[in-house]
C-alpha positions in Angstrom: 193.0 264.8 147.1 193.0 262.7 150.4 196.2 261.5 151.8 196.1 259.0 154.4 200.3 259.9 155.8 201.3 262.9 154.4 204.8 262.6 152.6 205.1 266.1 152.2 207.8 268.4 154.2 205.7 272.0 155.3 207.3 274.6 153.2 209.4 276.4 155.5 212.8 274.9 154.9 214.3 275.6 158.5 211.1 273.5 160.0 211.7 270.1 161.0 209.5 267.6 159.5 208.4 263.8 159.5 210.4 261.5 157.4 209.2 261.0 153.9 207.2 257.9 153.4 209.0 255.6 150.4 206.3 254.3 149.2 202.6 255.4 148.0 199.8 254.8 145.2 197.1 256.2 143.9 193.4 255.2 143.0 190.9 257.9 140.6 187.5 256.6 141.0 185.5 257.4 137.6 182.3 256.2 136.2 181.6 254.8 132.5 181.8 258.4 131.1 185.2 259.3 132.9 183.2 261.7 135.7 184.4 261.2 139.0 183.0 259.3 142.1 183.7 261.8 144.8 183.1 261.4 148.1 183.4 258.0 148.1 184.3 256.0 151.3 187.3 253.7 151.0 190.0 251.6 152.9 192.8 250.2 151.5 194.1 247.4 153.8 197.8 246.1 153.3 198.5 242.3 153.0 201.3 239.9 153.3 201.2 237.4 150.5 201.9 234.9 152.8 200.6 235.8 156.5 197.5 237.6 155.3 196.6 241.2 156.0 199.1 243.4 158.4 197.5 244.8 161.7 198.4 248.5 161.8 198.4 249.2 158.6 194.7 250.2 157.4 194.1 253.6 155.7 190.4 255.2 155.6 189.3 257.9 154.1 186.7 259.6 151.3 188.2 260.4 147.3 188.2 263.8 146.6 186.0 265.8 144.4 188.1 263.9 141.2 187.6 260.8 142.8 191.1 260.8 143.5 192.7 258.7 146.5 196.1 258.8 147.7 198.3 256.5 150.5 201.5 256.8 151.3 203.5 254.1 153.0 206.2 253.1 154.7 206.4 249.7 153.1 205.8 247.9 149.8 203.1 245.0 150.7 200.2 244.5 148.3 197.2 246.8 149.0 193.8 245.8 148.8 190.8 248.6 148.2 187.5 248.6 149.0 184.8 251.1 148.8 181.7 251.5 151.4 178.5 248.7 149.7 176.1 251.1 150.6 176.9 254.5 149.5 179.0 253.2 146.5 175.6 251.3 145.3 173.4 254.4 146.2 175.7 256.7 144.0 176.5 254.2 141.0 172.4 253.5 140.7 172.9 257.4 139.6 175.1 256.9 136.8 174.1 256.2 132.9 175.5 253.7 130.9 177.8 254.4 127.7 176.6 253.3 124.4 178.7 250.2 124.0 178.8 247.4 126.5 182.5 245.4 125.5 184.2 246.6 128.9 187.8 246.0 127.5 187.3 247.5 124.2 184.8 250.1 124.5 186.1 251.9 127.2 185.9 255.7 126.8 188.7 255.9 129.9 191.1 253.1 128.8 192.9 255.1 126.1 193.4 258.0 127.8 194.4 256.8 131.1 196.8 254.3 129.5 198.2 257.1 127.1 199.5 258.6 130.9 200.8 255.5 132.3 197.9 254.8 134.5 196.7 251.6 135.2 193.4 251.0 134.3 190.7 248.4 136.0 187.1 248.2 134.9 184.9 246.6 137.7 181.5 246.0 138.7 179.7 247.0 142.2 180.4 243.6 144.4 184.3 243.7 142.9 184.8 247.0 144.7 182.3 246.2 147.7 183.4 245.0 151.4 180.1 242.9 151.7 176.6 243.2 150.9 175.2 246.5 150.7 171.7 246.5 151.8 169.5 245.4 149.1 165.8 245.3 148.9 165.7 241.8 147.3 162.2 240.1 146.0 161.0 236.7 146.9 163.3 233.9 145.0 165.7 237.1 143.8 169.3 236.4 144.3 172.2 239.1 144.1 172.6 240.2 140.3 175.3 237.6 138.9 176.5 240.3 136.4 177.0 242.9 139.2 178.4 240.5 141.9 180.4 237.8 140.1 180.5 234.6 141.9 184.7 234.4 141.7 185.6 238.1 142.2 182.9 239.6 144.5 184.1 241.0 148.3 187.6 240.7 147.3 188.7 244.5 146.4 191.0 245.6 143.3 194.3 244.5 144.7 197.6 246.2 144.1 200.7 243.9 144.2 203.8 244.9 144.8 204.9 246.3 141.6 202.1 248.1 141.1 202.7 250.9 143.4 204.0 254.7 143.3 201.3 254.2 140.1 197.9 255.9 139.6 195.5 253.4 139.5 192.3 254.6 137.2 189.3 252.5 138.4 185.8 252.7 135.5 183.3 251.3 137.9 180.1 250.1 136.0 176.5 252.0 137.2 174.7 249.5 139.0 171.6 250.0 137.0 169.3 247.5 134.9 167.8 247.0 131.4 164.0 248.5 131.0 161.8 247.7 127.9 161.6 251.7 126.1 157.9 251.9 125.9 155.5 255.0 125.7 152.1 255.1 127.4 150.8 257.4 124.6 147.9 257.5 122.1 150.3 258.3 119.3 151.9 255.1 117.6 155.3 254.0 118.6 157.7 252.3 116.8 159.5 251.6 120.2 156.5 250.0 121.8 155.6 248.4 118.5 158.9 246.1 118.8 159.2 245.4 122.3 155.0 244.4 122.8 155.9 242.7 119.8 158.4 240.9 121.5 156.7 240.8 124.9 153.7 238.6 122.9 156.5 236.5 121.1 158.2 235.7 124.8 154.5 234.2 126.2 155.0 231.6 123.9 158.1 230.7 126.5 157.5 229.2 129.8 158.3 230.4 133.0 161.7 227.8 133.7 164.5 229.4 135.5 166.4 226.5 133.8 165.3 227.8 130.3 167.5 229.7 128.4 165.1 231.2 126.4 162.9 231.5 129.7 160.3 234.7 130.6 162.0 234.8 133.6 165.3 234.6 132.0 164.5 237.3 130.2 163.6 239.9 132.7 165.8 238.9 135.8 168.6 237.4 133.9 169.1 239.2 130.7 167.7 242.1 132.2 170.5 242.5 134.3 173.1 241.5 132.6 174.5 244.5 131.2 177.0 243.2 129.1 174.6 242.8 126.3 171.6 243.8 125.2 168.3 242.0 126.4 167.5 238.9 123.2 164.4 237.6 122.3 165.0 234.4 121.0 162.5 232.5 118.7 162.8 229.1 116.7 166.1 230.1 116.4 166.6 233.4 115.8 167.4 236.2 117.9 166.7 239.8 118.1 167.8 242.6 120.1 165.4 244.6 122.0 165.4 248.1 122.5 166.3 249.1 126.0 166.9 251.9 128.0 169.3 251.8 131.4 167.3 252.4 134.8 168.2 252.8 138.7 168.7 248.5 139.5 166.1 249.8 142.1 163.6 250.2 139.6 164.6 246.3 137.9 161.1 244.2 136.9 160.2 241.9 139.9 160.0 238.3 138.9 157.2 237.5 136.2 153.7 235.8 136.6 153.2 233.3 134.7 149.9 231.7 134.5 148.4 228.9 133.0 145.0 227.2 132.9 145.9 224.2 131.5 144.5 221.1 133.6 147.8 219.7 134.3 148.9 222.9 135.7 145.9 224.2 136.9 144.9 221.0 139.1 148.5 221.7 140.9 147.2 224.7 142.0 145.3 224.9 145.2 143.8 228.2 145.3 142.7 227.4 141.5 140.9 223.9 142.1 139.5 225.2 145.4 137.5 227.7 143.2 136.9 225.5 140.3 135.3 223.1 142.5 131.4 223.4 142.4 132.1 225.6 139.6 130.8 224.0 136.1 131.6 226.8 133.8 134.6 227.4 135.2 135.8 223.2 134.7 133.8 223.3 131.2 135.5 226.6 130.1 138.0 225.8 126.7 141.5 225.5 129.0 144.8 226.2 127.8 145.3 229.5 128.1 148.4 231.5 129.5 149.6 235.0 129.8 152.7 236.4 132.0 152.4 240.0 133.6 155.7 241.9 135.2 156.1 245.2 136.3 158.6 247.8 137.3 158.9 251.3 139.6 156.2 252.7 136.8 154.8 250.2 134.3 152.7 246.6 134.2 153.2 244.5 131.0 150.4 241.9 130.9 151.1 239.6 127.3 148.8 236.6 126.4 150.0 233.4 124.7 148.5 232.4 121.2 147.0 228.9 120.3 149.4 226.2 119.6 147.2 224.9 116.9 146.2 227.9 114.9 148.3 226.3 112.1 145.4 223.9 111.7 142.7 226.8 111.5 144.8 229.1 109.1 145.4 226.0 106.9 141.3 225.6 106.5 140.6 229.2 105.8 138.6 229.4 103.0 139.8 232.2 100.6 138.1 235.3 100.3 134.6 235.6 99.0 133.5 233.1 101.8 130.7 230.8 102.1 127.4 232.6 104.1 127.7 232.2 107.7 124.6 233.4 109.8 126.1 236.3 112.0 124.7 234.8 115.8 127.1 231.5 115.7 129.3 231.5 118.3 128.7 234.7 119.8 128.2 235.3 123.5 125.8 238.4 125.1 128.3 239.9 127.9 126.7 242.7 129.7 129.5 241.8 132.7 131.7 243.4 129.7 129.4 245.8 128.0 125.7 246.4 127.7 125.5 246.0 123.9 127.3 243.9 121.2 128.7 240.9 121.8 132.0 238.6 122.3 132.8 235.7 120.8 131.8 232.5 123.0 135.5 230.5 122.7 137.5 233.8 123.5 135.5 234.5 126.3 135.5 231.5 127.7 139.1 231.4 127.7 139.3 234.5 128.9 136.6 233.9 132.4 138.8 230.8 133.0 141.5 232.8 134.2 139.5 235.1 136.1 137.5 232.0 137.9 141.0 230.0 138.2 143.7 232.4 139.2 141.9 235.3 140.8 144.2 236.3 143.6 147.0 236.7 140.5 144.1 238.9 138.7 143.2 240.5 141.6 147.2 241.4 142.1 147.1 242.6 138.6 143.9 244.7 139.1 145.6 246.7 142.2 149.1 247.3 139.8 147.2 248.8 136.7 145.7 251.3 139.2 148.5 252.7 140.2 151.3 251.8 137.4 151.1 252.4 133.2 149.3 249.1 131.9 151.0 247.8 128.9 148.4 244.7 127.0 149.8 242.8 124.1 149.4 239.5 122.4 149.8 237.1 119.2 147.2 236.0 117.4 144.2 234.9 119.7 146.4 235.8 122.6 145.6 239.5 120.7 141.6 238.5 121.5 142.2 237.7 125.4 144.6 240.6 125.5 141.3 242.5 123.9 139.0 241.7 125.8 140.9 242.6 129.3 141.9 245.9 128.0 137.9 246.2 128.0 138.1 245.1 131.7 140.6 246.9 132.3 139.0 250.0 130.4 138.7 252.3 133.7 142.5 252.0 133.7 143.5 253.0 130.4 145.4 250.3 129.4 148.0 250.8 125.8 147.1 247.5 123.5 149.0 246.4 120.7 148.1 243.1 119.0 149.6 241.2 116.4 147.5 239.3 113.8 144.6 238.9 115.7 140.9 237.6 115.0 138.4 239.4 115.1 136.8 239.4 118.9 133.9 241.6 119.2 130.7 242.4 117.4 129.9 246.0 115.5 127.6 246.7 118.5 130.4 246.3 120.6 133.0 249.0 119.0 130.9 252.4 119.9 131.8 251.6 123.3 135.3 250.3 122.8 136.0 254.0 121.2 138.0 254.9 124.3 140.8 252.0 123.9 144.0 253.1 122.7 144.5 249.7 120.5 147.3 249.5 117.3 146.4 246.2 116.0 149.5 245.0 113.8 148.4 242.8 110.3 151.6 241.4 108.0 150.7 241.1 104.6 149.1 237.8 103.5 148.0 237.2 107.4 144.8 234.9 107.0 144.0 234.7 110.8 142.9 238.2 111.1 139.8 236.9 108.6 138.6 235.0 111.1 135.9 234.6 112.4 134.5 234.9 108.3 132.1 237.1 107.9 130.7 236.5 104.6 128.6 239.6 103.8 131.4 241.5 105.8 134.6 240.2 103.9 132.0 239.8 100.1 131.8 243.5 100.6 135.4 244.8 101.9 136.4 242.6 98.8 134.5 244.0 96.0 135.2 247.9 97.6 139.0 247.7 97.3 139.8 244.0 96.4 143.0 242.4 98.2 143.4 245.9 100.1 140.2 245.4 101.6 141.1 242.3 104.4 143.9 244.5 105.6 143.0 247.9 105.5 139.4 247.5 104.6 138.1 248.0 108.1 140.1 251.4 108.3 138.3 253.0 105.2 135.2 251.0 105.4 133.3 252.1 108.6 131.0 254.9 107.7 130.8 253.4 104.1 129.8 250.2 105.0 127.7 251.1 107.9 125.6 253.7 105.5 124.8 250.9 103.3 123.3 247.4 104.1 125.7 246.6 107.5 122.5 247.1 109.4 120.6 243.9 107.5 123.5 242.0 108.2 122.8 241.7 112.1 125.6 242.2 115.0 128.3 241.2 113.1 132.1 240.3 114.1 134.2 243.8 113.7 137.9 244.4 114.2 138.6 247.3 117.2 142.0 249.2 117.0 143.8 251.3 114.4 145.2 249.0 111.5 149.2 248.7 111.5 149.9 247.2 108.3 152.4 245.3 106.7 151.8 245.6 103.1 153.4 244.2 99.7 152.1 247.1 97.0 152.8 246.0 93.3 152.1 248.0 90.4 150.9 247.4 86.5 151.6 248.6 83.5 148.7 249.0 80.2 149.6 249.7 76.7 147.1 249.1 73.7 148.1 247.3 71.3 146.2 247.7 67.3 146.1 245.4 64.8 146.7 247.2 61.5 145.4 246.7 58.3 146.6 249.4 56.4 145.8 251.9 55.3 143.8 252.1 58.3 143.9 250.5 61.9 141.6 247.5 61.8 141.5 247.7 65.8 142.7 248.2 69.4 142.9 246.1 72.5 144.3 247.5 76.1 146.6 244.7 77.6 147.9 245.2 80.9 150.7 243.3 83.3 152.6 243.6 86.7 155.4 245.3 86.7 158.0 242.6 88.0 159.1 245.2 91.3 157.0 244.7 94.8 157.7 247.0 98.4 156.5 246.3 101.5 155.4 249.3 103.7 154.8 250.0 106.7 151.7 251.7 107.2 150.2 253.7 110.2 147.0 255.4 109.3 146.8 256.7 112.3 149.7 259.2 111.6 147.8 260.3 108.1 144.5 259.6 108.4 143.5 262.0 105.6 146.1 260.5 102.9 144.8 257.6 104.1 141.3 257.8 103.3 142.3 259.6 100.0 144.6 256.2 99.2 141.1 254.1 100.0 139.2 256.6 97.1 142.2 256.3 94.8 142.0 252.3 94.9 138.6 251.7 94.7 138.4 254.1 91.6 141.1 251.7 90.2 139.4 248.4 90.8 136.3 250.4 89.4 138.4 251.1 86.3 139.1 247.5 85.7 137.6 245.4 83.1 135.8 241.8 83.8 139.2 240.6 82.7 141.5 242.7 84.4 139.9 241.7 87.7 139.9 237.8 87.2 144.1 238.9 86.5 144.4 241.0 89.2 141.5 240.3 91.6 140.7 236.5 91.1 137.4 235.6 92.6 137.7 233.1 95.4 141.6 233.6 96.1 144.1 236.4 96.7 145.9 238.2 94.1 149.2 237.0 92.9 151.8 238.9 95.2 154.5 236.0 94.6 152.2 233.7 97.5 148.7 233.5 98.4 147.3 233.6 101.5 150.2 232.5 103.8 150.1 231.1 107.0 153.3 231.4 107.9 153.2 235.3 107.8 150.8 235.2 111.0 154.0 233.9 113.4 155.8 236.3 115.1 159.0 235.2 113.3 157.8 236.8 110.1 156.0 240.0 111.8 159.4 240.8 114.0 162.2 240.7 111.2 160.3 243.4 109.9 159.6 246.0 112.5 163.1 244.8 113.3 164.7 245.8 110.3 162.5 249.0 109.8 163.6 250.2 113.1 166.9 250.0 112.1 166.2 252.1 109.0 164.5 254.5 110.8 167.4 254.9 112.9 170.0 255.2 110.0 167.9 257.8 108.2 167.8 259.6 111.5 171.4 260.3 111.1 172.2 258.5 114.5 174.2 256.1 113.4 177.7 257.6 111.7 177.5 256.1 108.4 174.5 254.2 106.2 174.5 250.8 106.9 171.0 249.6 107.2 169.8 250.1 103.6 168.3 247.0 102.3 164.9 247.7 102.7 164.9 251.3 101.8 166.4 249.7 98.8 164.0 247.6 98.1 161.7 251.0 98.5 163.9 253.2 96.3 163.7 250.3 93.5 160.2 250.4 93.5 159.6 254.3 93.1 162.3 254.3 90.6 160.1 251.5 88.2 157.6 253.6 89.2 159.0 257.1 87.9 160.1 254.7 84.7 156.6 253.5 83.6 154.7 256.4 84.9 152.5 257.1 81.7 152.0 253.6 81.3 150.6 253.1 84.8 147.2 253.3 85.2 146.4 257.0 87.0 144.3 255.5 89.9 147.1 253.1 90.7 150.1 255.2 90.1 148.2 257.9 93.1 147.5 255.3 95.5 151.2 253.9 95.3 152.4 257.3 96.1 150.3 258.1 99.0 151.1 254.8 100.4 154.9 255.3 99.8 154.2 259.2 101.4 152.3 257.3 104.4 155.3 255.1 104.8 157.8 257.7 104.9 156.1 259.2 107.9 157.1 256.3 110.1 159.8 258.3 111.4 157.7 260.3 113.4 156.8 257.0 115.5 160.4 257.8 117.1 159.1 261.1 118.2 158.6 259.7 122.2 162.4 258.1 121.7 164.5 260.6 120.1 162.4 263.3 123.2 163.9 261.3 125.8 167.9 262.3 127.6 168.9 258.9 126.8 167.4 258.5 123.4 169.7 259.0 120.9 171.9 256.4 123.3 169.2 254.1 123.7 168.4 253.7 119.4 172.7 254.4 118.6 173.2 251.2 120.9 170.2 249.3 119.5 171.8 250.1 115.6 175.8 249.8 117.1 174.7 245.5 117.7 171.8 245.2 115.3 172.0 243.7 111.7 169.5 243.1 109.3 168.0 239.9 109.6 166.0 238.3 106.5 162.6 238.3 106.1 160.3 235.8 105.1 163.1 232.8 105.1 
C-alpha cells in the first residue's frame, strides 16, 4: 500500500515518534472486472474551495499491487486525484470489457464495495487524466467523446470534505474500441454473415459527419462509444451488431467513401483530371459508391446497390421466361480473365471507379496486401463487390453478397473457383434471376420447380453442364456457395373412391398444403452431401407429380403459392437482416449462453412445422416428406457457423452481450 505521510508510530513503545496525522483517505484503483491497476502513478493535490489548490500540499506516488493508495494529512481540504495520461491509457488499452455496458447498474464492483462502506466512482480515461496523453490521432480524428467527456475531462475524481478517512473504490473503464467480429475463413460464418450484412446495408448511408445514421458515424462515433453496442439503423429500424472490444489503438481509421456520381465526381480534382480526354471513362453508367475502412488487421470494402432496382424487380417476368439470346449485354474482359465474360453495365460501373478515383483504389490495393480483405454488397452492389474480389483475387479477398444478379458468364466460373464467396438469397428474392436466362432458368425450373431459382445453381452444375448447357453459348452463371433463406411447405394426399356398392366404382388421389410453412436457413456448404441428396429427393417429387398436381403446386409462368409470389420487397436488406438477426439470437439461446430461453419464436415456428410433419407423415408424399427432413437436418447445423466465435477468449462475452440487448425483431412487416 503507498503512504504518502506515514501516520503510524514504529512499534517500539519507548521510541519517540512523529505526531499522528488526523486526517487521511484512501483510493483502490480496479478495472471493469474488479482486478487491480497497480503501479499506477498518481497525485492527489489538496484544494481550498475558495482560494484554489494549497502550495505544499501535493502527494505523489504509485498504487500498490491492489491498486491501493493511501494519504494521510494534516488537514481536511478537498483532495483532487489524478493518475499519469500516459501510462494509465497504455495499461487500461489492456483491459477487457464486462458483458454489460449500464455503468451504474451493471457494475460487478458496486455491490461489493458498497456492501463495505466504500465509496464507489465509475470513470472513464480523460476523468482520471491530468491532460492529454499522447495519442496517435488520424487526420480529422478528435479525442474520443465517450472516453474524454467534454464537462468532466482533466478535472480528477475529487474528494470533498466529508468524504475523507473513507476508501474510495475507483472502476475505471478500458480505454478500448468496438471491432466488427469477423472471420477470414473458408468456412461459413454466421458472425460475418450479419455484420457484411450490415456493412452492405450501411453503403446505402452517406459519409455525413452530421448524419446520425452516417458511415462515419458508425465506425468513429458508435464505434467508440462504449456505452452501447454499435446500431445499424435502416428505414427505421435498428439492429445491434455483434462486436468484440479491442486495444482503442487498433480503432477503424475514418471511412472512404466514394462516389462517381457527376455531381460528386466533378468536385473532385484528381477525378476530372483523369476523366478528361477520357471517353469511356465520362460515358461509363455513373452512380456508383462503395466505402472501405480498415483496422490494425482487416480492410472492409462494401458497395452500394441501385436506387432504382425497385423498378427492375417490379418488370421481372416470372419464371419460365421469354428466350433471350445469351451474347446481349455481355462484355469480353481479358483485363479480368482470359475466358468468359462480364456483364457490360456492371463492368462499366465498376472501371469508372478505377478511371475516377484511382489514388483511393490504389490506397486500397496496398491495404489488402498487407491486411485481411473483407468484400460485401447488396444487390448489384453484390456484382461490383464480385467483380473486385476477381481483381483482387491475388489477395484472397472473403465475399459475401446479398441478393445479387448474376455477374459473370459459365466460362467465367472455372477460373473464379479460388474465391471464397457465400452469396446470401431470401426466399421470394427476384433480383438474383436477373439477368434471365431463359434456357438456363426453363431448365433449373422443370429439374426442381420453385427450389430450382434458389438452390438450383447448387445442385445443377454437373447436371446441367452434362446435358445441353454447351448449345446454349456462354451463358450468365451465379459464382459463390448459395446461403439460402427458404420458406418449405408441405402437402398432404389421400384418395378418395366413389362407391357403388357392392363394389368400389373408383378412386381419385387429391392432394393439398398443409396450412404450416418454416423458413430455414440453409448452408450447403456445411452438408454438401445431404444437400445434393435433398436436390435428388425433390426432383423425384416434382417427377411424382401429375399434370395436375404441378399446375397446383408448380404453376407454369409464376411461383408457387407460398402465401406471396415473387416479392420484391424481400430483396432489401430490411427483410434479409431481421432474419440472420433473429437466427443469431437463436443460435445463441440454444448454445446455452444465455441463462434462460428467451429467443424462441422462430425455433417455434420450426418445431410447429416438424410436429405437422410427424402428424401427417403417412399422408405425405415420401419424396417430400425426405427432402423436408434433410432440409430441417441442414438447418439444424447452423450452429456450427459459431464455431470461429464460441473458439475465441472473448466469445462467449462477445454473443452473451449481443443476446443480453437483442430482441426479436419481426420479419417481413
Amino acid at each position: 500500500m503507498t503512504t504518502a505521510v506515514s501516520s503510524l508510530c514504529r512499534k517500539n513503545p519507548h521510541a519517540p515518534c512523529e505526531e499522528q496525522m488526523p486526517y487521511w483517505v484512501e483510493f483502490q484503483l480496479v478495472d471493469e472486472q474488479g482486478d487491480p491497476v497497480a503501479n499506477m502513478p498518481w497525485t492527489v493535490e489538496s484544494a481550498h474551495p475558495v482560494s484554489g489548490l494549497v502550495e505544499g500540499f501535493t502527494y505523489s506516488g504509485q498504487s500498490d499491487a491492489d491498486g491501493l493508495i493511501r494519504v494521510d494529512m494534516p488537514h481536511g481540504l478537498e483532495l483532487r486525484l489524478t493518475l499519469d495520461s500516459n501510462q494509465l491509457a497504455t495499461e487500461m488499452e489492456k483491459r477487457a470489457l464486462r458483458v454489460s455496458r449500464d455503468a451504474e447498474n451493471d457494475s460487478v464492483v458496486r455491490p461489493g464495495a458498497e456492501d463495505k462502506g466504500y465509496i464507489w466512482h465509475y470513470a472513464v480515461l480523460g476523468e482520471l487524466c491530468h491532460q492529454k496523453p499522447d495519442l496517435q490521432l488520424r487526420e480529422g480524428e478528435e479525442l474520443p467523446l465517450f472516453h474524454f467527456p467534454n464537462s468532466s475531462s482533466f478535472q480528477g475524481v475529487k474528494v470533498r470534505t466529508n468524504e475523507l478517512e473513507k476508501r474510495h473504490m475507483i472502476e475505471i473503464c478500458p480505454f478500448r474500441a468496438w471491432e466488427l467480429v469477423l472471420y477470414h475463413q473458408k468456412d461459413y460464418s454466421i458472425a460475418n454473415g450479419i455484420n457484411l450484412g450490415a456493412a452492405a446495408t450501411l453503403a446505402y448511408a452517406d459519409d455525413s459527419a452530421l448524419d446520425t445514421v452516417s458511415i462515419r458515424r458508425f465506425f468513429i462515433n458508435q464505434c467508440q462509444d462504449l456505452s452501447r453496442l454499435p446500431q445499424l439503423c435502416k428505414d427505421g429500424s435498428a439492429w445491434n451488431t455483434l462486436v468484440q472490444d479491442v486495444p482503442f489503438s487498433e480503432r477503424y481509421y475514418p471511412p472512404v467513401f466514394i462516389d462517381t456520381s457527376p455531381k460528386v465526381a466533378k468536385n473532385n480534382s484528381q477525378a476530372t483530371a483523369q476523366a478528361e480526354g477520357d471517353i469511356a471513362a465520362t460515358k461509363a453508367d455513373g452512380d456508383t459508391q462503395l466505402y472501405y475502412v480498415y483496422n490494425a488487421d482487416k480492410v472492409i470494402v462494401a458497395w452500394r446497390g441501385t436506387a432504382s432496382v425497385f423498378d427492375v424487380g417490379t418488370d421481372l417476368a416470372f419464371r419460365p421466361v421469354n428466350s433471350e439470346l445469351c451474347d446481349i449485354d455481355k462484355t469480353q474482359c481479358t483485363r479480368l480473365l482470359p475466358a468468359g465474360k462480364v456483364h457490360t453495365g456492371f463492368w462499366s460501373g465498376y472501371s469508372r471507379v478505377e478511371r475516377l478515383f484511382s489514388k483511393e483504389v490504389k490506397i486500397l490495393k496496398d491495404l489488402a496486401e498487407r491486411l485481411d480483405i473483407f468484400i460485401c454488397g447488396h444487390s448489384l452492389g453484390g456484382t461490383l463487390a464480385l467483380i473486385q474480389s476477381v481483381n483482387l483475387k491475388i489477395d484472397d479477398p472473403l465475399l459475401y453478397t446479398y441478393g445479387m444478379p448474376r455477374t459473370f458468364t459459365r466460362d467465367a466460373m472455372v477460373q473464379l473457383s479460388g474465391i471464397t464467396h457465400f452469396r446470401h438469397v431470401n426466399d421470394n428474392d427476384p433480383i438474383p434471376a436477373l439477368p434471365a436466362e431463359a434456357n438456363l432458368d426453363n431448365e433449373l425450373y422443370k429439374l426442381w420447380g420453385w427450389f430450382g431459382g434458389t438452390l438450383g445453381f447448387f445442385w445443377s452444375v454437373g447436371e446441367l453442364l452434362a446435358y445441353q448447357m454447351v448449345t446454349w453459348g456462354d451463358c450468365f452463371w451465379h459464382h459463390g456457395n448459395t446461403v439460402a433463406f427458404l420458406t418449405v411447405t408441405q402437402s398432404r394426399e389421400w384418395h378418395e373412391c366413389k362407391r357403388d356398392l357392392p363394389t368400389p366404382a373408383g378412386c381419385i388421389t387429391i392432394r393439398n398444403r398443409l396450412p404450416l410453412k418454416a423458413k430455414l436457413y440453409l448452408v450447403p456448404a456445411l452438408a454438401e452431401q445431404e444437400m445434393q441428396q435433398a436436390g435428388k429427393k425433390q426432383k423425384e417429387f416434382k417427377a411424382s407429380l401429375t399434370q395436375s398436381d404441378l399446375k397446383d403446386f408448380f404453376p407454369e409462368g409464376s411461383n408457387p403459392d407460398r402465401g406471396v409470389n415473387i416479392n420484391i420487397f424481400e430483396h432489401f436488406m430490411t427483410s434479409y437482416m431481421p432474419y440472420m438477426y433473429n437466427k443469431l439470437l437463436e443460435l445463441i439461446d440454444k448454445a446455452g449462453i444465455v441463462e434462460k430461453r428467451t429467443f424462441t419464436e422462430h425455433r417455434y415456428n420450426v418445431d410447429s412445422f416438424r410436429e405437422q410433419m410427424e402428424e401427417n407423415k403417412n399422408d405425405i408424399p415420401e419424396k417430400e416428406l425426405v427432402r423436408n427432413s434433410i432440409f430441417l437436418i441442414i438447418d439444424g447445423l447452423l450452429g456450427i457457423s459459431l464455431a470461429s466465435t464460441l473458439s475465441m477468449s472473448s466469445g462467449n462475452d462477445t454473443l452473451l452481450r449481443f443476446a443480453q440487448y437483442g430482441e426479436e425483431v419481426m420479419e417481413n412487416v
